[in-house]
VOVO-395184 format. One record per residue: x, y, z of N, C-alpha, C in turn; residue in one letter. Coordinates in steps of 0.2 Angstrom, whole numbers, padded with zeros to 4 digits, always signed. Atoms other than C-alpha are relative to their C-alpha. Layout:
% VOVO-395184
XYZXYZXYZA/...
***
This chain:
% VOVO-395184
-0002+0006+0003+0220+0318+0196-0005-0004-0001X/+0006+0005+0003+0208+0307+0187+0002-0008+0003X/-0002+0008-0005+0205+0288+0193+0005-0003-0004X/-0004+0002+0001+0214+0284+0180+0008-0001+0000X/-0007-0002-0001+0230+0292+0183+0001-0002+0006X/+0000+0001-0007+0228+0287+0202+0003-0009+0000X/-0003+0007+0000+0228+0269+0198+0009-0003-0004X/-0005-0002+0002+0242+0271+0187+0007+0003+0005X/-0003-0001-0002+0251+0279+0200+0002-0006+0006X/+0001+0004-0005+0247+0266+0213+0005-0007-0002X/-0004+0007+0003+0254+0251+0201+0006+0004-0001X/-0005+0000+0001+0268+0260+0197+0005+0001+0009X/-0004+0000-0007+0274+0263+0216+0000-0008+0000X/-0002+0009+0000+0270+0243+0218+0007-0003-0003X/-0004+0001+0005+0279+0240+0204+0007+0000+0002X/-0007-0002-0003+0295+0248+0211+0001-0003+0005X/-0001+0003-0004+0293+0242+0227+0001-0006+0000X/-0002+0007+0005+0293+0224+0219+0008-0003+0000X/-0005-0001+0004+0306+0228+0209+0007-0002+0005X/-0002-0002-0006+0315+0233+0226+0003-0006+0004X/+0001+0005-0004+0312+0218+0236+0002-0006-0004X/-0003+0005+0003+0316+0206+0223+0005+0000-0003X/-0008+0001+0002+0333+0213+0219+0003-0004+0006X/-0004+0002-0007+0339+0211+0238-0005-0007+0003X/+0002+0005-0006+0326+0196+0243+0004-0006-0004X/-0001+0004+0002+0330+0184+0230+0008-0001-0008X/-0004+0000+0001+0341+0177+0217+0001+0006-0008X/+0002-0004+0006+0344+0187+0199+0000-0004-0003X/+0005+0003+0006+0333+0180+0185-0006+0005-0003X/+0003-0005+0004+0320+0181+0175-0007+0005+0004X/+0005-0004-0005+0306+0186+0188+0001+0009+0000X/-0004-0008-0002+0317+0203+0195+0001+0004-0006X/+0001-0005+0004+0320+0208+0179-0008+0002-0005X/+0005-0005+0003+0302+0208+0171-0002+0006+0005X/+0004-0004-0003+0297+0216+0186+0002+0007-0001X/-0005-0007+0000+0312+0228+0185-0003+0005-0007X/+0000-0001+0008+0307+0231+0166-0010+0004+0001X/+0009-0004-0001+0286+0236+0172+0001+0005+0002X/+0001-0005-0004+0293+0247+0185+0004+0004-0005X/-0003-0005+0005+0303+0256+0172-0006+0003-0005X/+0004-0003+0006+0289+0257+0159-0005+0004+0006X/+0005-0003-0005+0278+0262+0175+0003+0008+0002X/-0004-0007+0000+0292+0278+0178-0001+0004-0005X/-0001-0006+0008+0293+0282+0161-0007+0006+0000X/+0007-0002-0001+0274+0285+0162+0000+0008+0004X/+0001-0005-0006+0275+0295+0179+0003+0004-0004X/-0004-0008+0001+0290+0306+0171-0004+0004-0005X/+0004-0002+0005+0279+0308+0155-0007+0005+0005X/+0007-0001-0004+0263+0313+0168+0003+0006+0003X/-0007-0006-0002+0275+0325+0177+0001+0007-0002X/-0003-0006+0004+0282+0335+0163-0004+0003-0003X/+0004-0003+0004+0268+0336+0155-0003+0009+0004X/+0003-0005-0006+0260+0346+0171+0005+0006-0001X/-0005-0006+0000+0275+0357+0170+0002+0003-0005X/+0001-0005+0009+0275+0360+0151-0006+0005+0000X/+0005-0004+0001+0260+0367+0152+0000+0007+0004X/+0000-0006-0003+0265+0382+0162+0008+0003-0003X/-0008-0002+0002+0281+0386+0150-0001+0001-0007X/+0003+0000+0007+0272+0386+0133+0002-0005-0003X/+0000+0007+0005+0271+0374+0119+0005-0004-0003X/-0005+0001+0002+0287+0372+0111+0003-0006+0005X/-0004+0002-0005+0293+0365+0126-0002-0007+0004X/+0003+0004-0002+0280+0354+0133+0003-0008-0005X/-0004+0005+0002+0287+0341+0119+0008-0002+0000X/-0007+0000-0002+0305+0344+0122+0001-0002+0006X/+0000+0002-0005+0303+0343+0140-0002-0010+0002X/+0005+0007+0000+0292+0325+0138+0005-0004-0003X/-0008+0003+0004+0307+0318+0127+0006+0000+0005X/-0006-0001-0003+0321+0324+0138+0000-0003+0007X/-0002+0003-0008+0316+0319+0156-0003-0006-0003X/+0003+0009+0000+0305+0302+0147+0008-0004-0001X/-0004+0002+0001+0325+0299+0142+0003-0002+0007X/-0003-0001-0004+0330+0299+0159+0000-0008+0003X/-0002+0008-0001+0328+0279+0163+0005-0003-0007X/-0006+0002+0005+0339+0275+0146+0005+0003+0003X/-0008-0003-0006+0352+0287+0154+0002-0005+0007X/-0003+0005-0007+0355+0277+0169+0001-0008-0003X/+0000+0006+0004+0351+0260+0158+0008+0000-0001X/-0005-0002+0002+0365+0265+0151+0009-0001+0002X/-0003-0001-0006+0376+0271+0165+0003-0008+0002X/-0001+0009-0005+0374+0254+0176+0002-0005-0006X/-0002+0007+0008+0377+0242+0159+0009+0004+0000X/-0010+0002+0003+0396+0251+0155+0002+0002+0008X/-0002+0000-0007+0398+0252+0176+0001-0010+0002X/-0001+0008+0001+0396+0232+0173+0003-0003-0004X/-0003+0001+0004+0405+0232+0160-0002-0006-0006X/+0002+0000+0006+0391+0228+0147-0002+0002-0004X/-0001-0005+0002+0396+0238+0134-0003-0001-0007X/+0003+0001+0005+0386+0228+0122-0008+0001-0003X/+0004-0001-0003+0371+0231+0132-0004+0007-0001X/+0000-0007-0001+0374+0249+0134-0002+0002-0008X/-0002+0001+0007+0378+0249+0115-0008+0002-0002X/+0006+0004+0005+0362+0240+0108-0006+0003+0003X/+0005-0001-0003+0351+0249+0120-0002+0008-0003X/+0000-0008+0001+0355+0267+0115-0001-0001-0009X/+0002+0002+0006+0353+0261+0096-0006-0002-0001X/+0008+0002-0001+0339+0252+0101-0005+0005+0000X/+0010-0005-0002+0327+0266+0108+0001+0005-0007X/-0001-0004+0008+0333+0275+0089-0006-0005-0002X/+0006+0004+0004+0325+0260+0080-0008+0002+0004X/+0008+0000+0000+0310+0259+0092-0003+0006-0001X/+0004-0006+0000+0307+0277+0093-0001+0001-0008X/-0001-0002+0008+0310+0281+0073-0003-0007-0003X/+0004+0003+0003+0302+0266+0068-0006-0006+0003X/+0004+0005-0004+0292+0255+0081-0007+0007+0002X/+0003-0007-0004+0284+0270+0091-0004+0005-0006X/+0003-0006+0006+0282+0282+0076-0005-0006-0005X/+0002+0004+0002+0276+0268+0066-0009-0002+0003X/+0008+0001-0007+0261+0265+0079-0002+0007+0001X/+0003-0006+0000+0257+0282+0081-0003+0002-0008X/+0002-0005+0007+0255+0287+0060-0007-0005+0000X/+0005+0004+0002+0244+0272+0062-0008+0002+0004X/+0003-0003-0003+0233+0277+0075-0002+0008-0003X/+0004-0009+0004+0233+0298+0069-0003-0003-0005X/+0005-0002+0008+0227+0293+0050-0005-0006+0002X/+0005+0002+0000+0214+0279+0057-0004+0006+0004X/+0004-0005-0008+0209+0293+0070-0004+0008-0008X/+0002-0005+0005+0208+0306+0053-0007-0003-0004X/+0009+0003+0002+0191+0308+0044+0002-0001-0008X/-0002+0004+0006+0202+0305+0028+0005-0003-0002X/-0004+0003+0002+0213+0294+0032+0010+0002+0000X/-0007-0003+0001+0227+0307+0032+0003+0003+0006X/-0001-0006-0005+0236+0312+0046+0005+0006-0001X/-0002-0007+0000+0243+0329+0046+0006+0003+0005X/-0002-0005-0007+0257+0339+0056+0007+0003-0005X/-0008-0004+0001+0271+0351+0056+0006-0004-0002X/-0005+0003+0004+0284+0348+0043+0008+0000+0004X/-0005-0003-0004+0298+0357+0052+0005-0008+0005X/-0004+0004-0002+0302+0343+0066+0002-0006-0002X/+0001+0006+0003+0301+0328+0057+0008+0001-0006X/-0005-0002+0007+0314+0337+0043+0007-0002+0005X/-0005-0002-0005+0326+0343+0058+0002-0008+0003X/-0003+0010-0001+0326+0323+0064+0004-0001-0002X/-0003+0003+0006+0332+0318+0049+0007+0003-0002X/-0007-0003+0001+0344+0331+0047+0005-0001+0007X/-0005+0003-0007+0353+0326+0068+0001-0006-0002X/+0001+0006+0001+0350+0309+0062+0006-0002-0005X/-0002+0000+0007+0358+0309+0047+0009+0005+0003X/-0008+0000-0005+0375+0318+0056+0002-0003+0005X/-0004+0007-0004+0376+0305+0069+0002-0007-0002X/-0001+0007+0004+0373+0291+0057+0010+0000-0003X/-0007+0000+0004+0389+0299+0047+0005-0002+0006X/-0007+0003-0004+0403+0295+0062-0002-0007+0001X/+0001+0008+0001+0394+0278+0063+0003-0004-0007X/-0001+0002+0007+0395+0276+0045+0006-0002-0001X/-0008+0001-0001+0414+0282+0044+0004-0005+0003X/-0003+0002-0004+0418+0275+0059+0001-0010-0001X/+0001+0008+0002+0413+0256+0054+0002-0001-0006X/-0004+0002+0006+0420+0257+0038+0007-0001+0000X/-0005+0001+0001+0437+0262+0042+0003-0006+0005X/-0002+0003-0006+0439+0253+0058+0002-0007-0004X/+0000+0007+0002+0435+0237+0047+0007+0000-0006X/-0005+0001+0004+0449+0244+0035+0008+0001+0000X/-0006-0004+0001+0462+0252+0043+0001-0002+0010X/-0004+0002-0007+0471+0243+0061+0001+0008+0002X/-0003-0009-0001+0479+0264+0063-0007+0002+0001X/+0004-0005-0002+0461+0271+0064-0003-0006+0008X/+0005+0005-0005+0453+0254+0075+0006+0003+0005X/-0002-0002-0007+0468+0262+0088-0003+0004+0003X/+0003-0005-0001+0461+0277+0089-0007+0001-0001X/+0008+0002+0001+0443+0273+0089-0003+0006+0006X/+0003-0003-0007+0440+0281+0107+0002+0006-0001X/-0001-0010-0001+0448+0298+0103-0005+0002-0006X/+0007-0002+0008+0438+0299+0086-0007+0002+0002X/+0006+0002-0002+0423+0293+0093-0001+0008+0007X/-0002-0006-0005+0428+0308+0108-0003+0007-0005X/-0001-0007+0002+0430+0323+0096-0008-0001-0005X/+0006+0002+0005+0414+0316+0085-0005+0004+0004X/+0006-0002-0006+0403+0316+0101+0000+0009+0001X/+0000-0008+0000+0409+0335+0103-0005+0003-0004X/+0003-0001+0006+0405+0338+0085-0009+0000+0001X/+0007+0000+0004+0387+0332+0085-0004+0005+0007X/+0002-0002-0006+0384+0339+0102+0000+0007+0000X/-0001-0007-0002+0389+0357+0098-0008+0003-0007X/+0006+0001+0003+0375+0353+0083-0005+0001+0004X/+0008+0002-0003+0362+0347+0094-0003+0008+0003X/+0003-0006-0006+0362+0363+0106-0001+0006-0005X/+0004-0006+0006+0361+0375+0089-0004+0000-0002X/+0006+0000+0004+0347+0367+0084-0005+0000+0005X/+0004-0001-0005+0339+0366+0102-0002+0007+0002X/+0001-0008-0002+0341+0385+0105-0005+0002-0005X/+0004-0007+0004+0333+0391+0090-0006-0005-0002X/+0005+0003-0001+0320+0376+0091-0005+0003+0006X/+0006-0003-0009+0314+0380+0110-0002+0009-0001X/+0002-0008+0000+0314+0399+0104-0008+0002-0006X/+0006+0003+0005+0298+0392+0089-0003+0000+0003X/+0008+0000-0002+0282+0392+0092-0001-0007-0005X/+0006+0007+0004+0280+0375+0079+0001-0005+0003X/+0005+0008-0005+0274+0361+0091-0002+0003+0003X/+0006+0000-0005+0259+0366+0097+0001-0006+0006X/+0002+0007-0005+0255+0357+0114-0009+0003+0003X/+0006+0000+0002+0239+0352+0118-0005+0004+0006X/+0000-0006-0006+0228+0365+0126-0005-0004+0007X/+0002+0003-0008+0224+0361+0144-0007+0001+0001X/+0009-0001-0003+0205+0359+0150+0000-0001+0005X/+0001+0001-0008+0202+0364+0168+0006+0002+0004X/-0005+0000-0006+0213+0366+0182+0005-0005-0002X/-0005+0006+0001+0230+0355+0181-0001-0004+0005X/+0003+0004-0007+0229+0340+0192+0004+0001+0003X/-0005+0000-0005+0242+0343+0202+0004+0008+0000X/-0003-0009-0003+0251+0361+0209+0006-0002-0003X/-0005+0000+0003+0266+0365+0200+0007-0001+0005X/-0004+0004-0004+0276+0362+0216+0000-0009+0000X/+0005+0006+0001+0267+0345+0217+0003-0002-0005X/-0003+0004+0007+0272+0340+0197+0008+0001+0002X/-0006+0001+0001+0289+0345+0201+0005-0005+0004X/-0001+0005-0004+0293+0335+0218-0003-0008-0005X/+0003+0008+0003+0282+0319+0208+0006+0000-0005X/-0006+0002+0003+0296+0321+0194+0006-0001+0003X/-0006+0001-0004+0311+0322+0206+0000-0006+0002X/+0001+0006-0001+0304+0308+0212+0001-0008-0003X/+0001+0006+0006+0301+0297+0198+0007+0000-0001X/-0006+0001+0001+0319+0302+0193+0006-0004+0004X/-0002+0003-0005+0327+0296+0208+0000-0007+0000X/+0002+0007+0000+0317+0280+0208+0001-0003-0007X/-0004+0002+0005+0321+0278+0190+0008-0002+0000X/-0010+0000+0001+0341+0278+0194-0001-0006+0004X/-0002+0005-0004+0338+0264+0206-0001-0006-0004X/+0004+0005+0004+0326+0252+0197+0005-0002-0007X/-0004+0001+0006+0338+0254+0182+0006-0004+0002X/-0005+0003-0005+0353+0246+0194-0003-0006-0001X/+0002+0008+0000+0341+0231+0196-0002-0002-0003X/+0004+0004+0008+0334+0229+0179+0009-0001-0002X/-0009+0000+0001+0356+0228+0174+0004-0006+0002X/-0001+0007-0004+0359+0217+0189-0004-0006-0001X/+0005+0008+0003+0343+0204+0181+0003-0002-0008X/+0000+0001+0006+0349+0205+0165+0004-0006-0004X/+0000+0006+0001+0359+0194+0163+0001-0007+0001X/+0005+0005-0003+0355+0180+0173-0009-0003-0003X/+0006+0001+0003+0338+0183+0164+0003-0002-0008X/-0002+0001+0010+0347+0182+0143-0001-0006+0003X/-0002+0007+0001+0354+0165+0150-0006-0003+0002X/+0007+0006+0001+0337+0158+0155-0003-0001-0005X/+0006+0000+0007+0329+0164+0140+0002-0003-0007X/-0005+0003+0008+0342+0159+0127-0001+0004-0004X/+0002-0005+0006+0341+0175+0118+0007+0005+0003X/-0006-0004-0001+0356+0188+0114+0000+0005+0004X/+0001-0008-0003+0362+0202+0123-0002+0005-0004X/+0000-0003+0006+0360+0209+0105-0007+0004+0000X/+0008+0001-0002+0340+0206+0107-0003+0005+0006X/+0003-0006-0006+0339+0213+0125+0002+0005-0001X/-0003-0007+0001+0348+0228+0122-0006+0004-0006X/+0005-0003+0004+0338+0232+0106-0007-0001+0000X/+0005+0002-0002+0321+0225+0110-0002+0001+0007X/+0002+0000-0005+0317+0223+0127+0003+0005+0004X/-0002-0006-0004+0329+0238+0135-0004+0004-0002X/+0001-0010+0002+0325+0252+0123-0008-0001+0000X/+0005-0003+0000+0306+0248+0121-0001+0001+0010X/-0003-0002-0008+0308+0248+0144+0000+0007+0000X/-0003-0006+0000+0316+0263+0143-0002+0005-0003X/+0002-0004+0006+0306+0271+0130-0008+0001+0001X/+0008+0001-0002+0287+0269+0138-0003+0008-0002X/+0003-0006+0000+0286+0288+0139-0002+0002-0006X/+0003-0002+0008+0284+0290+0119-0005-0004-0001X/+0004+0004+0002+0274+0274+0117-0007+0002+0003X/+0007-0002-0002+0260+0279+0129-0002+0009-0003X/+0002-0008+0004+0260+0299+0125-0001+0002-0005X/+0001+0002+0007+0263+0296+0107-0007-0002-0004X/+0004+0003+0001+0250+0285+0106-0009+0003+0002X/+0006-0002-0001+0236+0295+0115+0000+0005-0001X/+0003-0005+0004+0239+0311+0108-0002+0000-0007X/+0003+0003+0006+0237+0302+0091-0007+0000+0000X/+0007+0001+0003+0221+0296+0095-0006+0006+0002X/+0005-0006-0002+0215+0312+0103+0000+0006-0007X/-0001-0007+0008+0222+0322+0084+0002+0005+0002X/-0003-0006-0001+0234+0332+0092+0008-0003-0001X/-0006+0006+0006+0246+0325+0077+0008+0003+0001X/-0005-0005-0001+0257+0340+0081+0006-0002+0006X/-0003+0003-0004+0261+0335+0097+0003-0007+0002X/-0003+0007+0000+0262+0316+0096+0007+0000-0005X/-0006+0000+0004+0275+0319+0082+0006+0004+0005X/-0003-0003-0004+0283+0330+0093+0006-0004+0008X/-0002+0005-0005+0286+0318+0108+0004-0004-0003X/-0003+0005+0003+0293+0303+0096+0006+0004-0003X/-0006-0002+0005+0304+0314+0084+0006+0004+0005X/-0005-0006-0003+0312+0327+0099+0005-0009+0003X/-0004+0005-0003+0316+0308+0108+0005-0005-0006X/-0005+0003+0005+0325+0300+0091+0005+0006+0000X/-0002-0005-0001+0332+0317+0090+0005+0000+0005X/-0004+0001-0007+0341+0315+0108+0002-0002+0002X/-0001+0004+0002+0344+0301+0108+0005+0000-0004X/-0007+0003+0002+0355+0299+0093+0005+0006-0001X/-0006-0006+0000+0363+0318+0095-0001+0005+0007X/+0000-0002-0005+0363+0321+0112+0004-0004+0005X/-0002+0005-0006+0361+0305+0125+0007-0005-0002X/-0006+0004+0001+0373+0294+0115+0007+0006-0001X/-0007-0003+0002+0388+0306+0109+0002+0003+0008X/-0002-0004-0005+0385+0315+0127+0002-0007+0005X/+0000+0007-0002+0385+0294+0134+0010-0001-0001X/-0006+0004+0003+0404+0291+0124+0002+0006+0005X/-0004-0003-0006+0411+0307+0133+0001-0002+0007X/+0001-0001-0008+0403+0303+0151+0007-0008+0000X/-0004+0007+0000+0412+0284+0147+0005-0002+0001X/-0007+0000+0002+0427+0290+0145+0004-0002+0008X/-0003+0000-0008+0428+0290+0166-0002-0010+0001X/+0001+0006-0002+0423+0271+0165+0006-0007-0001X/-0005+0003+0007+0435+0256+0160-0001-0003-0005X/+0002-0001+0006+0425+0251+0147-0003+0006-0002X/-0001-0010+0004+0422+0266+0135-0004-0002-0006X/+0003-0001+0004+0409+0268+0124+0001+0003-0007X/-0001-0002+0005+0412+0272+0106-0005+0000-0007X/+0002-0001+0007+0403+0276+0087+0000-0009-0003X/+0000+0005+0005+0409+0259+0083-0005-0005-0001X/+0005+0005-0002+0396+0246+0079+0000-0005-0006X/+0001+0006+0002+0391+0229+0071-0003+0002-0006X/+0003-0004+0009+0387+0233+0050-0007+0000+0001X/+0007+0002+0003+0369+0226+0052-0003+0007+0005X/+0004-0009-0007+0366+0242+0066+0003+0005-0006X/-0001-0006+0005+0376+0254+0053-0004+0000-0005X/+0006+0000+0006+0364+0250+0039-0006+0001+0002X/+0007-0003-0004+0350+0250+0050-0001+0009+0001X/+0001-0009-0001+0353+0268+0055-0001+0004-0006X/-0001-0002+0006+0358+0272+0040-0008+0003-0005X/+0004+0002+0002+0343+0267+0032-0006+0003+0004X/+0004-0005-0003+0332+0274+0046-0001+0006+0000X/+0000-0007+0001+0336+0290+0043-0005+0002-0005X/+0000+0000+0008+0333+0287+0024-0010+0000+0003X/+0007-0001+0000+0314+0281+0030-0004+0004+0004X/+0002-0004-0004+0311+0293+0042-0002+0007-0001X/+0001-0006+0004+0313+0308+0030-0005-0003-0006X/+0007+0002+0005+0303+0299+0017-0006+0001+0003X/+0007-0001-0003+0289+0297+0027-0004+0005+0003X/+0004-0006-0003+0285+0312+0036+0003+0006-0002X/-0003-0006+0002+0297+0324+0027-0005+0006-0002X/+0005-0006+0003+0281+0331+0019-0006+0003+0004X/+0005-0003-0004+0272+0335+0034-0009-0005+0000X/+0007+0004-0002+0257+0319+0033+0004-0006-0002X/-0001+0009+0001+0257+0300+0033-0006-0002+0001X/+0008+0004+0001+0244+0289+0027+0003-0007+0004X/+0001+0006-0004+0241+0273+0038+0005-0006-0002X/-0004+0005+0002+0252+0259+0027+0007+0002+0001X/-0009-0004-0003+0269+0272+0029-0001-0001+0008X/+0002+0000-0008+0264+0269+0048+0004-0009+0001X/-0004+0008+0000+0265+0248+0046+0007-0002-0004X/-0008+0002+0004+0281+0250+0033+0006+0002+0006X/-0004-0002-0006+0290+0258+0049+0001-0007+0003X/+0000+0004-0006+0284+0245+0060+0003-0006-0003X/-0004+0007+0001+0289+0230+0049+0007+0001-0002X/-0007+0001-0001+0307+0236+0047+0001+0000+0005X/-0002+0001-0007+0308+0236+0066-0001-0006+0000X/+0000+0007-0003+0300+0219+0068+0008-0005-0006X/-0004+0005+0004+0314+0214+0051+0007+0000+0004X/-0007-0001-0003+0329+0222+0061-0002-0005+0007X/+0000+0004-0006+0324+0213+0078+0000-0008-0001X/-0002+0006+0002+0322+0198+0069+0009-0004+0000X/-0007+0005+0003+0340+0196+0064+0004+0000+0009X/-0006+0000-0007+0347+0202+0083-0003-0005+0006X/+0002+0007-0003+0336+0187+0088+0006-0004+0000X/-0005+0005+0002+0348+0176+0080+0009+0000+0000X/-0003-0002-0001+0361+0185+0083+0008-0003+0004X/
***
């Protein structure tokens, strides 16, 4: 393990234990919850440090799917504890959220970094995931789509909102796992090849991820419990924290690994990390979230606010444009970023 992983791990245990101590010592505000909100982006890290150590003993394919699926594992609980407290706006804006940051904030910052890091400007990768997004993207959008149309026109369908939203999540989930099988069975995501010995024994990465998981489900409990006692200090919407401040939180694992395997040019696997996490996100974590809800008394559903349905909508649309053809120049990198910074704009104001 390098110093600087060491140090990194050292802040992030602080960090938790913080987190810890300021849920039970004091009152909830805004203090508990930045801290609760560092010790998450500090897990995300760990989980992302972890998996990686254990992709790398399963082959390539997997190393980014693996990276994506347990860095999801602090939004899962995020999630959990907000419709356990029955902030179902929270829950909502947060799992939408980490859509927008990943598919536009995240990837956005990565094209920029890979084509400055390129010797002409252009970065490069496997067309395949990028398409496949678009295309899970693009059938979860439609029961959103549906779903906010009729609702707004038909009293008969807003009753049956929760069964719809039920038999959808099925739907897209029975998608997701046909395209997971015959993805993890590919060889196209390269992962990047290992130099040296692994820092840590494959025992060792497994126990530090059980770990971080664990302490990720707590810290998610007291980032929920600051929440909102923190919105009312700050004067800012649930709308804002949910999509802003929850999902980039909850989303550290893309931002940091995204980002350095960019500038290391290993284009393959940065698109890999970001596009398997929008991917999972909005045809997995959310549709398998509306099932799990059903045990809660608020109940999560498809239904959403027009300016989120256009937003996704929309996402999709810029998502497949941009990297459909397997490169992105540096400007398709900031047109991403400035439609996350327009959409969090209005849920400021919200």
């Amino acid at each position: 393990m390098s110093r600087n992983e060491r140090i990194w791990l050292v802040a992030t245990a602080a960090a938790t234990a913080a987190a810890g101590v300021l849920r039970y010592a004091v009152s909830p505000g805004v203090l508990p919850f930045v801290v609760a909100g560092l010790a998450l982006a500090g897990l995300a890290w760990l989980v992302s440090f972890a998996t990686e150590l254990v992709g790398q003993r399963f082959g390539p394919a997997l190393t980014g799917f693996l990276q994506s699926s347990l860095g999801n594992l602090p939004e899962f609980f995020i999630v959990i504890f907000a419709l356990s407290a029955g902030e179902t706006v929270v829950a909502q804006t947060s799992l939408i959220g980490s859509v927008f940051a990943n598919a536009l904030l995240v990837l956005g910052l990565v094209i920029v970094v890979g084509a400055r890091s390129a010797d002409d400007g252009l970065m490069r990768f496997n067309p395949r995931l990028p398409n496949d997004t678009a295309t899970l993207l693009l059938v979860s959008v439609f029961i959103i789509v549906i779903a906010g149309l009729t609702v707004g026109s038909s009293h008969k369908v807003a009753s049956h909102i929760q069964t719809i939203s039920a038999i959808g999540a099925g739907c897209i989930l029975v998608v997701y796992v046909a395209w997971a099988f015959s993805y993890l069975r590919s060889d196209a995501v390269p992962a990047a090849p290992a130099h040296g010995p692994p820092a840590l024994s494959l025992p060792a990465a497994m126990v530090l991820l059980a770990a971080a998981g664990v302490a990720a489900a707590f810290v998610s409990d007291w980032f929920i419990h600051a929440l909102d006692p923190a919105v009312r200090s700050l004067g800012i919407s649930k709308a804002f924290a949910g999509l802003v401040i929850v999902a980039i939180a909850g989303n550290a694992v893309e931002n940091f690994t995204g980002l350095v395997m960019a500038r290391k040019r290993n284009w393959d696997l940065a698109i890999s990390v970001v596009k398997n996490s929008v991917a999972q996100i909005a045809a997995f974590l959310f549709p398998a979230l509306v099932l799990v809800s059903l045990a809660f008394t608020h109940a999560l559903t498809f239904e959403l606010a027009p300016i989120y349905i256009g937003g996704l909508f929309f996402t999709a649309i810029a998502v497949w444009q941009i990297t459909g053809d397997g490169e992105a120049y540096e400007f398709e990198g900031w047109a991403l970023i400035a439609l996350y910074v327009i959409l969090a704009t209005f849920t400021l104001y919200e």
